[in-house]
C-alpha positions as CSV (number, residue, x, y, z in Angstrom):
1,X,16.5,10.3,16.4
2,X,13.4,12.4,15.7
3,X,10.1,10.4,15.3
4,X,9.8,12.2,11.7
5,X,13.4,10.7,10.6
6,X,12.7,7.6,12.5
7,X,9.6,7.3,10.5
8,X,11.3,7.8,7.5
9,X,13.6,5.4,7.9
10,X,11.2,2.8,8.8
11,X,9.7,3.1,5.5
12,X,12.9,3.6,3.4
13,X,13.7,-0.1,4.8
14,X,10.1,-1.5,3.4
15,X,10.0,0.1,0.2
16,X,14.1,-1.2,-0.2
17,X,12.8,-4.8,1.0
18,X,10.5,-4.7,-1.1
19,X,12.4,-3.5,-4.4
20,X,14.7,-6.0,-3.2
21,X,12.3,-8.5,-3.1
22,X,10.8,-8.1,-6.0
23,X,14.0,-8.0,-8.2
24,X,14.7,-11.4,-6.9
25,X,11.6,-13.2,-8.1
26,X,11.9,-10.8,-11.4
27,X,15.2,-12.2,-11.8
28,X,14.4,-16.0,-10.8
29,X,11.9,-15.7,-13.3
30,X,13.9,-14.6,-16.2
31,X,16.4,-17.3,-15.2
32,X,13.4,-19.7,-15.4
33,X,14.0,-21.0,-11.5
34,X,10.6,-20.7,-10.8
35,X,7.1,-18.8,-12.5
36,X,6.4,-15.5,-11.4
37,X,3.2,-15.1,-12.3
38,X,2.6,-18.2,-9.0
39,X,3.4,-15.5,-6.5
40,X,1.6,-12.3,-7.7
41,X,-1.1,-13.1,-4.8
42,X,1.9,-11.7,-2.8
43,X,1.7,-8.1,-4.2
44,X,-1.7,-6.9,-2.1
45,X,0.0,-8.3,0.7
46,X,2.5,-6.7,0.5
47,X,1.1,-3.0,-0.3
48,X,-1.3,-4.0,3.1
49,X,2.3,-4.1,4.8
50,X,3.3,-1.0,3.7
51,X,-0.2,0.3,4.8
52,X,0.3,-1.0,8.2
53,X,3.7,0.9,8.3
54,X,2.0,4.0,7.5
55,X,-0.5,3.5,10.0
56,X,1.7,2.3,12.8
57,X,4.5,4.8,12.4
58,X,2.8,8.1,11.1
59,X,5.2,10.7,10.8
60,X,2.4,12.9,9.6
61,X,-1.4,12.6,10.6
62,X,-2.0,12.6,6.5
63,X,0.1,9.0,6.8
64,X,-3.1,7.5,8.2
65,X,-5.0,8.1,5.9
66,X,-2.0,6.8,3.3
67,X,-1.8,3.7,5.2
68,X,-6.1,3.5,5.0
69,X,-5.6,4.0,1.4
70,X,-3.0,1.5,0.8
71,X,-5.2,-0.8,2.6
72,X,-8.4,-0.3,0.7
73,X,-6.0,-0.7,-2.3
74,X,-4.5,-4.0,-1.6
75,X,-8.0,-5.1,-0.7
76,X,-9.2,-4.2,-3.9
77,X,-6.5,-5.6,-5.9
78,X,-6.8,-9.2,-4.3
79,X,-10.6,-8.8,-5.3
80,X,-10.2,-7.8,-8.8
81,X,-7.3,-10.1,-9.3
82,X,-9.4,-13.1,-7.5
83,X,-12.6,-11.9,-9.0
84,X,-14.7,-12.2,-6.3
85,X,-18.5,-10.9,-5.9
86,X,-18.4,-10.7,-9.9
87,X,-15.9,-7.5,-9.4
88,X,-12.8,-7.4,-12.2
89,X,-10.5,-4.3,-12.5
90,X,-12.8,-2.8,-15.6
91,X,-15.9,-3.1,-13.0
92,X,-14.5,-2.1,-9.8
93,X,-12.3,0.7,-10.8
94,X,-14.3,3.7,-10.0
95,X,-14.2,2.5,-6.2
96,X,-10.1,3.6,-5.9
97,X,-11.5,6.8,-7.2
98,X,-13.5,7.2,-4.0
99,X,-10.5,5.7,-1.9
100,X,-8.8,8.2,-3.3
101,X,-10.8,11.0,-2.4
102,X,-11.5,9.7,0.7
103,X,-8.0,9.2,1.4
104,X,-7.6,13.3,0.9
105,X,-10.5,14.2,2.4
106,X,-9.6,12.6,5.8
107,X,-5.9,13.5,5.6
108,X,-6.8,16.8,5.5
109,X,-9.5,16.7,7.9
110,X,-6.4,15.0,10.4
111,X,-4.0,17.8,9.2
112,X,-6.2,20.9,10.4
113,X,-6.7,18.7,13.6
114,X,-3.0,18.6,13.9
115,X,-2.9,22.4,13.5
116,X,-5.5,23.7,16.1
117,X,-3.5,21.7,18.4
């Protein structure tokens, strides 16, 4: 299996775990078996896993910098949700704008690196 496919798989699996995953406590919820809304401290965690994925198996250099991104996000998710430093999603929005360009910018950047190769 090619490292491209392989890498494709690998996050296929996640992203199915994870629908999977979430579906379940959607569903246990709606059965009222237990509260969602108790486990949403789980979500950054688990976009940081899918960042990890992206960084560990890159298929593309550009998947770095996804995985970066993902990380930044999940980081700044668990700070606006905890509200820590003062920081709430209406104040601390415009930093996933810089992520985000960020995120481009260095993807890029290890993209042109790939070509020159």
């Amino acid at each position: 299996m090619s490292g491209n496919s392989e890498s494709q798989s690998k996050g296929n699996l996640f992203f199915g775990l994870t629908l999977i995953v979430a579906g379940t406590v959607f569903l246990m919820d709606r059965m009222e078996l237990i509260h969602a809304f108790d486990y949403w401290f789980l979500l950054p965690a688990m976009i940081a896993l899918g960042g990890v994925v992206d960084i560990v198996s890159p298929s593309k250099p550009e998947h770095i910098a996804k995985g970066c991104f993902s990380l930044v996000f999940a980081l700044w998710l668990y700070v606006s949700i905890e509200q820590l430093w003062g920081w709430n999603f209406r104040t601390s929005w415009p930093l996933l704008l810089i992520a985000f360009g960020i995120q481009h910018l260095v993807g890029g950047l290890l993209a042109a690196r790939e070509v020159q190769k």
